[in-house]
BAPADO-91109 format. One line per field, with one value per residue: residue in three letters; x, y, z of N, C-alpha, C in turn. Coordinates in nm, 3 decimals, decimal comma. Example, Ala and Ser with C-alpha at 12.3 -4.5 7.8 and 13.67 -1.06 7.14 Angstrom:
// residues 2
code c(ala | ser)
n.x c(1,319 | 1,285)
n.y c(-0,569 | -0,225)
n.z c(0,780 | 0,708)
ca.x c(1,230 | 1,367)
ca.y c(-0,450 | -0,106)
ca.z c(0,780 | 0,714)
c.x c(1,320 | 1,290)
c.y c(-0,330 | 0,003)
c.z c(0,780 | 0,787)
//
This chain:
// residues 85
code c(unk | unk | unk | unk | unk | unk | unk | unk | unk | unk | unk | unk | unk | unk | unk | unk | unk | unk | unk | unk | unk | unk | unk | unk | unk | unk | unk | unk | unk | unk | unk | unk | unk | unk | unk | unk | unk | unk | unk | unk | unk | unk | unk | unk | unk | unk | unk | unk | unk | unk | unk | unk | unk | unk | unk | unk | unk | unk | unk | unk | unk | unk | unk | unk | unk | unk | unk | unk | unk | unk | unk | unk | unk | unk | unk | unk | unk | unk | unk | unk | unk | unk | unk | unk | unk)
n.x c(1,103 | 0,880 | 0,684 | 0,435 | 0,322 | 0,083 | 0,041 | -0,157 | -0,069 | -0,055 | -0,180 | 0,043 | 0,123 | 0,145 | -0,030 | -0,080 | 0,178 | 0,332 | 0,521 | 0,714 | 0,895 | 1,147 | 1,138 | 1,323 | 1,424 | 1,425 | 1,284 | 1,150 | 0,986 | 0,678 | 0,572 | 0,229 | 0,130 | 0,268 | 0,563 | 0,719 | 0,980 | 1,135 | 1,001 | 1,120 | 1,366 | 1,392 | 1,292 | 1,470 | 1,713 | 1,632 | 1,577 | 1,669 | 1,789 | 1,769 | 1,536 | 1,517 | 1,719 | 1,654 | 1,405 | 1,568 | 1,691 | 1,463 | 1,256 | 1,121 | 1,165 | 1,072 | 0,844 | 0,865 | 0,640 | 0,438 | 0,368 | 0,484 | 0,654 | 0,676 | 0,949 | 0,898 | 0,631 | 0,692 | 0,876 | 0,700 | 0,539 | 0,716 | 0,775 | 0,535 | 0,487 | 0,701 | 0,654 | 0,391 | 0,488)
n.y c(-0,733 | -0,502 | -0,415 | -0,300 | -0,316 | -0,200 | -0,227 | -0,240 | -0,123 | -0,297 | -0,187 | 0,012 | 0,339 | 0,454 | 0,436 | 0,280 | 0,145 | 0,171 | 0,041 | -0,023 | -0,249 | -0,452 | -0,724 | -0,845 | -0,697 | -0,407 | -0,094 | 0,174 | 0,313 | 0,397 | 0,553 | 0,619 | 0,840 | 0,785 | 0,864 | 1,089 | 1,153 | 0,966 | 0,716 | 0,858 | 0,794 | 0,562 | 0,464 | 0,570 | 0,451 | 0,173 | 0,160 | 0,030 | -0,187 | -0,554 | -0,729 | -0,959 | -0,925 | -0,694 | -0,754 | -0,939 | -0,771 | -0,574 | -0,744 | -0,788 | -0,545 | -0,327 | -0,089 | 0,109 | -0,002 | -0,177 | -0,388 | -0,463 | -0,237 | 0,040 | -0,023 | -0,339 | -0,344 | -0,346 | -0,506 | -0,745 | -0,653 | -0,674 | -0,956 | -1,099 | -0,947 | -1,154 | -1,415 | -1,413 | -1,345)
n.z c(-1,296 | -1,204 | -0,955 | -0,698 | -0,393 | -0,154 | 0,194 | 0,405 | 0,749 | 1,075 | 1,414 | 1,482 | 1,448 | 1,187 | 0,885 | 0,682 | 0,423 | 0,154 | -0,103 | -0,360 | -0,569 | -0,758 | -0,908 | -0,613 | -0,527 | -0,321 | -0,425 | -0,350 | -0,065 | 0,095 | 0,404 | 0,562 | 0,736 | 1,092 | 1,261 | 1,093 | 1,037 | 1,106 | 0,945 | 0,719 | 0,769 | 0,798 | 0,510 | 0,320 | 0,371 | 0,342 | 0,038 | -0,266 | -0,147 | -0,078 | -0,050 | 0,100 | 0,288 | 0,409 | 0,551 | 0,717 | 0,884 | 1,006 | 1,128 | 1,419 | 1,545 | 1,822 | 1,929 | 2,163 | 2,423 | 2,233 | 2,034 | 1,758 | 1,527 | 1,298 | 1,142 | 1,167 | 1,065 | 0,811 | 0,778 | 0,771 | 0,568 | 0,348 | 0,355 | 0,254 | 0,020 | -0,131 | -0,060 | -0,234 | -0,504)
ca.x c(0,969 | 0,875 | 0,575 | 0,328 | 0,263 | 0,026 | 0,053 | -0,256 | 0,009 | -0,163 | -0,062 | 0,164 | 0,132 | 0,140 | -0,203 | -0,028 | 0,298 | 0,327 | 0,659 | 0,780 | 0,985 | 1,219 | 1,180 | 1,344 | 1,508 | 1,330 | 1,308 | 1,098 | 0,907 | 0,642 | 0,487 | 0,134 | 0,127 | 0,337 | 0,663 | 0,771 | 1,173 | 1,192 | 0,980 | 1,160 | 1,482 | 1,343 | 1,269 | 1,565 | 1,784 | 1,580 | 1,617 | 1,793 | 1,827 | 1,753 | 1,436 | 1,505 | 1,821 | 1,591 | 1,356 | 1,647 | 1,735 | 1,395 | 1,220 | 1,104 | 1,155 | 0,954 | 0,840 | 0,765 | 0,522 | 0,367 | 0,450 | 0,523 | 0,655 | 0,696 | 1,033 | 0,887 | 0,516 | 0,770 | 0,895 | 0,588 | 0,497 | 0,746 | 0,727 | 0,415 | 0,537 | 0,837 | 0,513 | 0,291 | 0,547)
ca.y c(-0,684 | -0,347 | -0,433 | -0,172 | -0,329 | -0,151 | -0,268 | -0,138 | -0,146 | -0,350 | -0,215 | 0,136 | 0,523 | 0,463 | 0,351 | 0,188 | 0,123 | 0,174 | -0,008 | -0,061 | -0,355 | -0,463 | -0,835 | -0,894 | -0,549 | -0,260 | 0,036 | 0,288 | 0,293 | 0,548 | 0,541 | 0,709 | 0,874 | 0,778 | 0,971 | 1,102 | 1,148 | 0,794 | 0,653 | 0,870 | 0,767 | 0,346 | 0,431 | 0,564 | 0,342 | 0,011 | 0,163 | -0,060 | -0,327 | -0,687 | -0,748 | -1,064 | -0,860 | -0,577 | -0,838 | -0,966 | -0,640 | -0,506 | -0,793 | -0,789 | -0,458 | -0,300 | 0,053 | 0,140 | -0,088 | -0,192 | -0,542 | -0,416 | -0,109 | 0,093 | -0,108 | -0,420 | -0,417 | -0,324 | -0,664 | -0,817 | -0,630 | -0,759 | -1,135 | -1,099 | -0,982 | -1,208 | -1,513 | -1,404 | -1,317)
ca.z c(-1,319 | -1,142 | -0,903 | -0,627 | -0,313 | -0,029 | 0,270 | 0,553 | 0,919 | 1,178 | 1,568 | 1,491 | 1,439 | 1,055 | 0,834 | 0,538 | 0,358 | 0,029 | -0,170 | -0,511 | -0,548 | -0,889 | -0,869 | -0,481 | -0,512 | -0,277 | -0,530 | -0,316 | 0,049 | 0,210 | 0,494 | 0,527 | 0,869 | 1,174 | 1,310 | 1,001 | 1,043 | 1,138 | 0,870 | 0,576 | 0,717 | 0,758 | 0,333 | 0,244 | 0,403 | 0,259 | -0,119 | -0,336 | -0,059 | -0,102 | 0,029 | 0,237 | 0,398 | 0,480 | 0,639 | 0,835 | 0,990 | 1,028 | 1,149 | 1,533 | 1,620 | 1,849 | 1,951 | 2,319 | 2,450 | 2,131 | 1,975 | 1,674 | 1,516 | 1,182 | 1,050 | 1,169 | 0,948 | 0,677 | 0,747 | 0,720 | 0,395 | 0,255 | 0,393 | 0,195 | -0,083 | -0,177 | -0,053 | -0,327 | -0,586)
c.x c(0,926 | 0,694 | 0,562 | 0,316 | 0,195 | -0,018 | -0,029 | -0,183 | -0,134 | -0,093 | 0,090 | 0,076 | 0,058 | 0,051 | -0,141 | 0,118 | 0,315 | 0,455 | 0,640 | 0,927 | 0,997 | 1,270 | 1,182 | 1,459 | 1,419 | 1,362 | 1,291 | 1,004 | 0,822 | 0,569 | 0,371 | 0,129 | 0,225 | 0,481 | 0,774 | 0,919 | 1,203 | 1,141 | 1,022 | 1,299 | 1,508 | 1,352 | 1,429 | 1,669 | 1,773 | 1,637 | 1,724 | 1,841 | 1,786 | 1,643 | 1,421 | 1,609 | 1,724 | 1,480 | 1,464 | 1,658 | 1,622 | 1,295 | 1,185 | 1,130 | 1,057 | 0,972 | 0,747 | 0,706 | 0,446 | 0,485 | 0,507 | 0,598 | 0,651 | 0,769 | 0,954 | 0,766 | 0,643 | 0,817 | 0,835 | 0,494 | 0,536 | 0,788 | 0,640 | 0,437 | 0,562 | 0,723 | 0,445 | 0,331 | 0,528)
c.y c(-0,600 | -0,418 | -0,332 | -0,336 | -0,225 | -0,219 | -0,210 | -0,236 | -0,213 | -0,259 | -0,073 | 0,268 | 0,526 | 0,379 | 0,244 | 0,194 | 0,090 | 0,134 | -0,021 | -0,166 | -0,365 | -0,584 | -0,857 | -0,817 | -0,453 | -0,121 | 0,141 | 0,176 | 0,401 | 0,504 | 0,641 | 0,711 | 0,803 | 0,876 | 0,962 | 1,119 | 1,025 | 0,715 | 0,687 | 0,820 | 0,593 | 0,392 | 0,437 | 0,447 | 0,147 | 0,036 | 0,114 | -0,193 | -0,424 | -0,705 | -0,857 | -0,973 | -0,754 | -0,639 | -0,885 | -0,914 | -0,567 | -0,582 | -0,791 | -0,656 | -0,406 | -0,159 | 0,058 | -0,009 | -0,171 | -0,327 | -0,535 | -0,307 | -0,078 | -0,027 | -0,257 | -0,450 | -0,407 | -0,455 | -0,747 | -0,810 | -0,745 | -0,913 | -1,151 | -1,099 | -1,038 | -1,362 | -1,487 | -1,342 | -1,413)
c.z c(-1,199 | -1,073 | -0,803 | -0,525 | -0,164 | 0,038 | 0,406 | 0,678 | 1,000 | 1,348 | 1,571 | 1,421 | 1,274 | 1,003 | 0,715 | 0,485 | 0,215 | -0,054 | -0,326 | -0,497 | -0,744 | -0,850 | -0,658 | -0,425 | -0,431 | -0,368 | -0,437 | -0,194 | 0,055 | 0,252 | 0,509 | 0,702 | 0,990 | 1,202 | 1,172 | 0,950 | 1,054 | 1,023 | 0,728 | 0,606 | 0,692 | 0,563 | 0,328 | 0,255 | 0,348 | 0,141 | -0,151 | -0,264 | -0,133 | 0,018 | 0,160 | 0,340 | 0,493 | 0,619 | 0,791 | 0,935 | 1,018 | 1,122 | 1,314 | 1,597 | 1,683 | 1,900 | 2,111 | 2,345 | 2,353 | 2,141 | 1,849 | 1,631 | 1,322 | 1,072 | 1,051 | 1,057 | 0,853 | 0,668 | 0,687 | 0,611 | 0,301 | 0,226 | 0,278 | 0,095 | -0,160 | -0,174 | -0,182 | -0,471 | -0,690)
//
């Protein structure tokens, strides 16, 4: 079952995160603002993943100074997600 989650970033460059998920499949990502080469190549690279894997490998990264970064809300999107599924 084909679900829309938006996701408003806490703590990075980028305002929101927008996904499509198929079940606990990642279909589609975009990021709304932040460093745009990095966040179309974070999408493509998720598509079609397995949402907990993507979690795995995305989970704690961080950018500069910041506690967070781009891949990492993406984590926490989809924590959320896969929680309220």
């Amino acid at each position: 079952m084909e679900r829309v989650i938006d996701y408003t970033t806490r703590g990075t460059c980028s305002r929101a995160i927008h996904i499509v998920m198929d079940g606990d499949t990642i279909k589609e990502v975009q990021f709304m603002g932040g460093c745009h080469g990095n966040t179309q190549g974070v999408a493509a690279l998720v598509a079609g993943m397995d949402a907990n894997e993507a979690i795995k490998r995305l989970r704690g990264i961080k950018c500069g100074m910041k506690s967070t970064s781009c891949p990492d809300q993406l984590a926490v999107a989809l924590t959320q997600a896969l929680e309220n599924a």
